[in-house]
N, C-alpha and C positions, 0 to 999 in steps of 0.2 A: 780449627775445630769449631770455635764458633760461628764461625763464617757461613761453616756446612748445618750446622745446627739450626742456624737463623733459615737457611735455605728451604730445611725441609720441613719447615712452622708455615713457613708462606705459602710452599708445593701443597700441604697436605689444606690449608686454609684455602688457597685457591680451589682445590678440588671440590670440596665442602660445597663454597659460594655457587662451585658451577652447577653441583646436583641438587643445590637448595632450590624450590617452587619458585616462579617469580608469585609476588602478591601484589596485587592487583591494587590502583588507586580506584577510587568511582568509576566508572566506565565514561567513555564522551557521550554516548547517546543512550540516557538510563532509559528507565522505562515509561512511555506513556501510555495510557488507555483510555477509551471511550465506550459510549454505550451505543450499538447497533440496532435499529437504523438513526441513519443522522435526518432524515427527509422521507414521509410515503409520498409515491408519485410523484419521484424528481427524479429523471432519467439522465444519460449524459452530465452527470454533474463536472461540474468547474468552480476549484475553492483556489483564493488564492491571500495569503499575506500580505497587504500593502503597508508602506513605513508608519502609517499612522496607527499603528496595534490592533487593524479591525482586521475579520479577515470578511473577504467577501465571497456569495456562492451564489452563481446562477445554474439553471439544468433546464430540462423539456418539460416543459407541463404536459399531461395528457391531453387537453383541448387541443394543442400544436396551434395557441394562435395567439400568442405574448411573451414576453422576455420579461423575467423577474428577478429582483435580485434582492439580495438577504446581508447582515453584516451583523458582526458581532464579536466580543473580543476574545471568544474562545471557540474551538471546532466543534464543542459542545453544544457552545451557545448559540452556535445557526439551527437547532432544532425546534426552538422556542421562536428566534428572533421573529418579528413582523415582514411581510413579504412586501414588496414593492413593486409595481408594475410601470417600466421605464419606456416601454414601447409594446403597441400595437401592432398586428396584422395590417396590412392594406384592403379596403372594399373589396377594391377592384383588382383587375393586373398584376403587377410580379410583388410579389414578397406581399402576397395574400393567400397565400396554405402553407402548411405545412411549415413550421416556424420552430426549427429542431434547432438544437447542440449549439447553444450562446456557451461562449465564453467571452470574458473579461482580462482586460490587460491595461494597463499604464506605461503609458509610453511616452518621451521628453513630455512630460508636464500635462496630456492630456487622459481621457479615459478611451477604450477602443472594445468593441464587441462587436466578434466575428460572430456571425451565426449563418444556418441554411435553412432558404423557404424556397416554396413554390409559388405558383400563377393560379389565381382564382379560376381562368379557363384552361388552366392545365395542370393540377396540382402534382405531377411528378414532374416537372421543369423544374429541378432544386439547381440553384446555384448558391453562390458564398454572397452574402453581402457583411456592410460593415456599417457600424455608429460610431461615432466619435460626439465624447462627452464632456463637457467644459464644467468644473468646480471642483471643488477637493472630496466631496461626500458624492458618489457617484448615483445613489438614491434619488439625491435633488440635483443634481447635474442637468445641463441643458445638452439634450441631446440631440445630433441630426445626424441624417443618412449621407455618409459616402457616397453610396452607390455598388455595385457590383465590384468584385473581384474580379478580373478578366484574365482567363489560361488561354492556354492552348488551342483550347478546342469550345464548343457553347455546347455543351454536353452534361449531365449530369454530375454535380459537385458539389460536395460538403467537409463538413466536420473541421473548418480550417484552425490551427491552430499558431502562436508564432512563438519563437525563443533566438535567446543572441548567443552566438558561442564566437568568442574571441573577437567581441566588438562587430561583426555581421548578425544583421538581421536576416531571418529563413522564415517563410509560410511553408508549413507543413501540411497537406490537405488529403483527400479521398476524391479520385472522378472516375468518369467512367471513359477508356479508350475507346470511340467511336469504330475501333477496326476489329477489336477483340469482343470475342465473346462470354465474359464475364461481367459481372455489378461495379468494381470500383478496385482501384489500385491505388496504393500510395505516392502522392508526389513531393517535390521539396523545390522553393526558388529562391534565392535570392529578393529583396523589398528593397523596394524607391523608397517607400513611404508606408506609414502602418495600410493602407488600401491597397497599395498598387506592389504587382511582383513586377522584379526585372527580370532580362536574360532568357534562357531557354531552361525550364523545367526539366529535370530529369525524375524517372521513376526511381522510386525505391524498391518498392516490393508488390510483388503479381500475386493473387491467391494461386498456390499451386499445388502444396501441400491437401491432404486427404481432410485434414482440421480446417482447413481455410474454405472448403469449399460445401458445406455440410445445408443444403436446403439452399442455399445463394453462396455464388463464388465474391468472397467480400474480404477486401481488406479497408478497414475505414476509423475512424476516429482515433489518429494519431497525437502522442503527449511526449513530452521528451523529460528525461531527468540528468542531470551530468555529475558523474561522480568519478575521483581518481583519475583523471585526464581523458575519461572518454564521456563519448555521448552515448546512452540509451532511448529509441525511439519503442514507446509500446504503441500496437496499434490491433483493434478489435476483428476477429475472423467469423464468417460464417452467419447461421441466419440469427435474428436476435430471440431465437426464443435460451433451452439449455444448453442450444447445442456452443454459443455463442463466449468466448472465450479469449485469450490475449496471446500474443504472437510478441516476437520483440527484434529489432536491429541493433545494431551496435558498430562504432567508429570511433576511431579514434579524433579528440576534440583536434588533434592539430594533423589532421587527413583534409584530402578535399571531399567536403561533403557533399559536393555535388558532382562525384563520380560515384555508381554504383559501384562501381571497387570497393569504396571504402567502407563498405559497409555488411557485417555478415548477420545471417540471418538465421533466427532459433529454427531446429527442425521440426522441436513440438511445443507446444504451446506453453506458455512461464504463469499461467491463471487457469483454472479449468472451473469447471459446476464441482460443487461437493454432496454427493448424497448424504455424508456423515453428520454433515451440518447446517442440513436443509436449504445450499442455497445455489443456486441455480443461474449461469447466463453470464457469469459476471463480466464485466467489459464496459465499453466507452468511460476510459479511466482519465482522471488528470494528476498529477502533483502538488504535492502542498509542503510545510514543513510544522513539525507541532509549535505546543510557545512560548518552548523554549530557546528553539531553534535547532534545536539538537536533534533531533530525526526528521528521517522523511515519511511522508504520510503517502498511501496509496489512496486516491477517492475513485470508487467506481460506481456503477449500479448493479441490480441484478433482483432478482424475483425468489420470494420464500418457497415456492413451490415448480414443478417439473414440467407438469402438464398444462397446455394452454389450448381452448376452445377457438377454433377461429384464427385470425393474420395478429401474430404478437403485436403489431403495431398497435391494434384494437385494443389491447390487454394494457390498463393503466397503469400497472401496478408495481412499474420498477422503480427501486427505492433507492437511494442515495445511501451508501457504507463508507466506512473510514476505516484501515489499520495499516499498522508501520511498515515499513521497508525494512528491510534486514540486508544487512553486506556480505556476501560470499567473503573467504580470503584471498579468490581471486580475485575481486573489486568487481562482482557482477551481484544486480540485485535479483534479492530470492524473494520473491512475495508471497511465497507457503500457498494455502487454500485460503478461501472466503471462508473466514474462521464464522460462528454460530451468532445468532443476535445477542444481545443483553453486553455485557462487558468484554472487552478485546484484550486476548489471553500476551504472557509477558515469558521473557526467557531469563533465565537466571545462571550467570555464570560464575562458575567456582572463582573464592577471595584468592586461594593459594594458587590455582592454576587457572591462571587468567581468558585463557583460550580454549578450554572444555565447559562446558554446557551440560546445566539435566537434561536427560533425556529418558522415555524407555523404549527398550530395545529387547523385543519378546518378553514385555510387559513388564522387564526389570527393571528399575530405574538406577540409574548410573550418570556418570559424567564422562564426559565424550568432545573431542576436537572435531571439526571439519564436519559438523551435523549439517548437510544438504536439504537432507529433508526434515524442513524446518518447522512443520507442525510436531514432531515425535519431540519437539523442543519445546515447546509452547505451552502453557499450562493460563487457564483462568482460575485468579483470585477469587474465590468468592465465599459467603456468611458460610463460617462451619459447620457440617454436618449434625454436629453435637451442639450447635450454638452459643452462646455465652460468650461472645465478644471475639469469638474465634475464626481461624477460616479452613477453609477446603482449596488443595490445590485439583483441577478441572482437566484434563487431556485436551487442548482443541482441537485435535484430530480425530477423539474417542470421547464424545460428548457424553456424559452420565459415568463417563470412568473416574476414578480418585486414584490421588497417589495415597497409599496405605500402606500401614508396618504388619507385617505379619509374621510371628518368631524374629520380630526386631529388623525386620529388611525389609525395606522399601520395595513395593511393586504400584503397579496399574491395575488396578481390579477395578470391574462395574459394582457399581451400588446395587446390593442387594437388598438394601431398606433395611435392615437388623439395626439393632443398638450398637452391637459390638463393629459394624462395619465401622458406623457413624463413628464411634470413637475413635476407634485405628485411623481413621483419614481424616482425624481434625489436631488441628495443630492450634497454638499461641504465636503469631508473628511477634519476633524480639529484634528488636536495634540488634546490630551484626555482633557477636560474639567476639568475634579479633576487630571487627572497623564497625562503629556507629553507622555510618553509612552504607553500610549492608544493611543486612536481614539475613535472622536465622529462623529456625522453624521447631519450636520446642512442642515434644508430644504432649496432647490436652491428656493422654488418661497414664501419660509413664510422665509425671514433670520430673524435672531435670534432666533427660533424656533428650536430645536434639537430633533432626535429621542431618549427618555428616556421609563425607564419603571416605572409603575404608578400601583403598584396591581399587580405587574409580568407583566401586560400586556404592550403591546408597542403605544405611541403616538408621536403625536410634540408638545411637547409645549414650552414656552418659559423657561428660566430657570436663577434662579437669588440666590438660596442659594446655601449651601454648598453642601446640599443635592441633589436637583436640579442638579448639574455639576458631582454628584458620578453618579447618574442615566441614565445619559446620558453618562456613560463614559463605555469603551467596551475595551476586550484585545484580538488582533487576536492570534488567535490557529490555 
């Protein structure tokens, strides 16, 4: 009798344990944010983390007739940092125009900058050339020219980039197939040397798609990120003004990367232009990580505005942005929209149920698993409506919307300027209620009242159990 007594303490206890929340420790990759833009008139940006805690950024100057590079020990702090000018344009002859998309890499012990120019008597002759830079401070580095890149063909070719996956070295580039009729395709080879490809190149990716071919057929400035055992290649489609936008490949890291087998390809574009948040174009991206090490950073560029007078090239005005990467739970990256300037909006996921997210969902806000689209997730912190040391959660998908209580439920509503708005949509950030390490969101004009969730969905109410303070309790991503 006991025996059976003891049984069904443990069955009904088991049971309990299974349908209890899981609760959540800090998440791996909390939240970080920056203020947008990081650089005006720095195209094609390239940021990168070296061991020594700087991070460094080169990009296109408008003139297209120098390579400059920045360093600092925060992503923030390359807006301010001092510029440095490492190399020159040429008088005369090759690698005297057009002096586009430097990037920076360290490679066994030395410094390396791919970039693409033109010929003072032909200034759309772009090939790839390379520097290599002797010192630890690549600033004061002594730098000299390699020389060319040499493909396949003496054709049109830029945007080179390089990455190792599994101990191989690959240059990833843009050229143009002398037999086809389109601008540029992507290619990938195998390296002798940070200068020199081996073997025979294979393409990756043709513009074929209707987004790929929008004013120029172009696929070009390839960056790779590797996450979960595979490799992600993003690489930029179409002309550069709005139309201009991100494409992506994918392989698996232990595939042959140099069969086109290996590799499959988005149907529609993983970045686009956002009317909602004024920003336009975005593309020619690279990879970074924040500094903590704990996320990944997307760096692009792209234009605050739509319309452009004249050949975008002409138009100086693409600026250098930063924001996070976020991970599918298939292990594919979502990079949402080019969220709005000023501060880069953050996710907050439930303490109790680890894998739902705020979100709103015809303009209710709830918590929700498997959120794809990742801006209805995304909210900017920012000074509270009402003021007073408070803040406002931000839409950054629906710029000028708040999240507000109204008959105590949380929704998305636009600022209609009122006092009572103001107050409804201003909150006190508190230390997490169940975990210090959260953050909960107590009402400025009902205190005591906190935003929890209740049926997944989100209210104010007050909160006095255990449970109560889990619900209310949220972990910035």
């Amino acid at each position: 009798m006991a025996v059976r007594l003891l049984l069904a303490v443990l069955v009904t206890l088991a049971t309990c344990l299974a349908g209890a929340p899981a609760q959540a420790a800090a998440p791996d990759s909390p939240a970080v944010t920056h203020t947008n833009p990081i650089a005006e008139k720095r195209a094609d940006p390239h940021i990168v983390k070296h061991t020594d805690g700087y991070y460094y950024f080169t990009a296109t100057v408008p003139e297209y007739d120098r390579i400059v590079l920045r360093r600092a020990t925060t992503i923030q702090g390359l807006k301010s940092a001092p510029e440095t000018t490492i190399w020159t344009k040429h008088a005369s002859g090759a690698m005297g125009a057009h002096i586009w998309a430097p990037e920076i890499h360290f490679i066994d012990g030395k410094w390396y900058v791919y970039f693409a120019a033109g010929a003072t008597d032909d200034v759309w002759a772009i090939r790839m050339y390379v520097l290599e830079g002797t010192g630890a401070n690549p600033l004061t580095a002594a730098w000299t020219e390699k020389g060319q890149i040499r493909t396949q063909w003496e054709s049109f070719s830029l945007d080179a980039t390089t990455f190792v996956v599994n101990g191989v070295r690959y240059l990833a580039w843009a050229q143009r197939d002398p037999s086809v009729n389109n601008n540029t395709d992507v290619y990938l080879a195998k390296m002798a040397n940070p200068w020199t490809i081996t073997g025979t190149p294979v393409m990756l990716s043709r513009p074929t798609h209707s987004w790929e071919t929008v004013g120029y057929k172009v696929n070009e400035g390839p960056a790779v990120i590797q996450h979960g055992g595979k490799v992600f290649l993003t690489y930029s489609a179409s002309a550069t003004d709005a139309n201009y936008c991100l494409g992506m490949l994918t392989a698996s890291a232990s595939a042959n990367l140099l069969s086109q087998a290996s590799w499959s390809k988005s149907a529609t574009p993983v970045f686009t232009s956002s009317a909602a948040t004024s920003q336009y174009g975005p593309g020619h991206n690279s990879f970074t990580v924040s500094e903590d090490g704990k996320s990944d950073i997307l760096v692009y560029h792209d234009r605050g505005y739509k319309d452009i007078s004249g050949d975008p090239l002409d138009d100086p005005n693409r600026r250098t942005r930063v924001q996070k990467v976020y991970w599918n739970a298939d292990g594919t990256p979502n990079f949402g929209i080019p969220v709005a300037d000023g501060v880069t909006p953050q996710r907050f996921s439930s303490y109790n149920f680890p894998d739902r997210f705020v979100r709103h969902y015809d303009y209710r806000a709830r918590i929700e698993a498997g959120v794809t689209k990742l801006a209805d997730s995304q909210f900017r912190v920012v000074p509270g409506l009402a003021g007073s040391g408070t803040v406002s959660l931000e839409s950054a998908n629906f710029p000028g919307y708040y999240l507000r209580h109204k008959n105590f439920e949380v929704w998305l509503e636009k600022n209609d300027g009122s006092t009572r708005f103001a107050s409804d949509a201003t909150f006190r950030q508190r230390a997490g209620l169940a975990d210090p390490a959260g953050v909960s969101y107590e009402s400025s004009n009902y205190p005591g009242r906190y935003v929890r969730h209740w049926e997944y969905l989100l209210d104010v109410q007050a909160v006095s159990t255990a449970t109560d303070r889990a619900d209310a309790t949220f972990h910035a991503q």
